[in-house]
N, C-alpha and C positions, 0 to 999 in steps of 0.2 A: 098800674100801668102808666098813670099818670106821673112819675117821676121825674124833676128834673134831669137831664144829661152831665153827668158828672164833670168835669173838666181834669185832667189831666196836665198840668203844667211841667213843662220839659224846659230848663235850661237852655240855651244855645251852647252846645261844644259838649254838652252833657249825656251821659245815658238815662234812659227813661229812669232809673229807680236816682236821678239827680245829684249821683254821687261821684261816679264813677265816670271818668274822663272816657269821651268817644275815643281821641286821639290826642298823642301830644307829641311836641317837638321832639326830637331826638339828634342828639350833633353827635358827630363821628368823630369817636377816639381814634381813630385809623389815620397813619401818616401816608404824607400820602411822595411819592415818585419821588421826588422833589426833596422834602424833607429826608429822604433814606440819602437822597445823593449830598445832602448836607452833612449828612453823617462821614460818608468818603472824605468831604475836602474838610471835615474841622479834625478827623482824626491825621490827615496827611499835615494839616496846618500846624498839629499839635508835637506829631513825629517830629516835621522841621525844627517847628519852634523850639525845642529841646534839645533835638540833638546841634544845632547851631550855638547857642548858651552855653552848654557842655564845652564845645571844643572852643569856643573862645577865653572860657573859665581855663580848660585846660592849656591853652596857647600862650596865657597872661599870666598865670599864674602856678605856685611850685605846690605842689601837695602840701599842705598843712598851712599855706599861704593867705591871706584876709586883706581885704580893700574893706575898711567900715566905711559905709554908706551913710547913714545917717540913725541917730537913737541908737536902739538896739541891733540893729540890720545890719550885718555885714555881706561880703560876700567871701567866702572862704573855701578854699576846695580841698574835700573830703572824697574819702572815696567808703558805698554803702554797698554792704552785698543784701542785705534786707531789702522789703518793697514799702515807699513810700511810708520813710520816717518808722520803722513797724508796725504801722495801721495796716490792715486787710493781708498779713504773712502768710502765705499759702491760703489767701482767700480769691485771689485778683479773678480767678475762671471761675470763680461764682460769683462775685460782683456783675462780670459779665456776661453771662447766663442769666441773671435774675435781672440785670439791666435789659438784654437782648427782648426775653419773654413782654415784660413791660414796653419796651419800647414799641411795641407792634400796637399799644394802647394808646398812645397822645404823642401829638405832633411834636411835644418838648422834646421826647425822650432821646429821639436820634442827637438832639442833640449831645445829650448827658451820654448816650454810648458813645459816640464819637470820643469826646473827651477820657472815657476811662478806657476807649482801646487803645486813642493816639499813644497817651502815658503808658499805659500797658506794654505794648510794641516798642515805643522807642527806648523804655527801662530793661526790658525784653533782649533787644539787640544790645545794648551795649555789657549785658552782660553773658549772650551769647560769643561774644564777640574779644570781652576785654576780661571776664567772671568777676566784674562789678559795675556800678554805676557811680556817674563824677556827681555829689551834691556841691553846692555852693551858696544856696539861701538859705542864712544862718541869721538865727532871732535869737541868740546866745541862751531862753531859756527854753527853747526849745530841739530836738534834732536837726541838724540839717539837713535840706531834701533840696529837690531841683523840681522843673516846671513840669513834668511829667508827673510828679507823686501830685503837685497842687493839680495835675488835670485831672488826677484820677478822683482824690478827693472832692472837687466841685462837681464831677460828674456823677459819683456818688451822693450828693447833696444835694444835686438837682433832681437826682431822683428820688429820694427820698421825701423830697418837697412835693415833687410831681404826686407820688402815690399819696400821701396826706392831705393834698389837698386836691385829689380827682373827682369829680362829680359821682355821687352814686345815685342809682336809680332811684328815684322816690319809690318807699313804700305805702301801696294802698291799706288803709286802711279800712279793716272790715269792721262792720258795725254790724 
């Protein structure tokens, strides 16, 4: 009965068996108001931005027609019924779909949809409208495309990047 009193040492922040975290920080992948309404003005910025370019390309210039810019860069207007150089062909409504879903997950992502619906929509209309799309950035060893296919693509890439590089929960380890 004579026993010393055992001591029990506890961490600060720690659970009693000293392993296992009371609590920890947790930051929200959730966008928040703000960032959705950024989504609105970069896909309308992207709309403009495109369909502007387009009809300047086409105001300035004759179908099959090229202003070389510099190195390999011209500008040359073509005309594409494909989407975005043939990258994402009958994929564009699940790019954003699988963009959409993600995007409810990190503040980048509105951004990145924004970008692949502006291009979406403005490639969208003008071939509701015309049944094709005016390209004009032309890298001679590549397709030509217009600022709508490079929106789709960097919004595609920002997600990509987004999801590769998102924080995932630490896992505990059990011993």
């Amino acid at each position: 009965m004579n026993e010393p009193l055992r001591q029990l040492e506890v961490r600060v922040g720690s659970a009693t068996d000293a392993l296992t975290p009371v609590s920890r920080a947790t930051r929200s992948f959730a966008a928040t108001p703000v960032q959705w309404l950024s989504l609105a003005a970069i896909a309308l910025a992207a709309v403009v931005g495109d369909q502007v370019t387009k009809h300047v390309v086409v105001s300035n210039l004759q179908l099959g027609e090229g202003l070389h810019v510099v190195g390999p860069f011209w500008i040359r207007h073509v005309r594409n019924s494909g989407i975005a150089f043939g990258l994402f062909s009958n994929a564009t409504p699940a790019v954003i779909a699988v963009t959409g879903i993600a995007g409810a997950r990190h503040p980048v992502l509105p951004v990145a949809l924004g970008l692949v619906i502006g291009g979406s929509v403005s490639n969208l209309a003008d071939r509701v409208r015309l049944g094709y799309v005016t390209d004009f950035l032309d890298l001679r060893y590549w397709p030509a495309f217009n600022l709508a296919d490079s929106f789709i693509v960097i919004g595609v890439g920002i997600l990509l990047v987004a999801l590769l590089l998102a924080e995932r929960e630490p896992q505990s380890s059990k011993r």
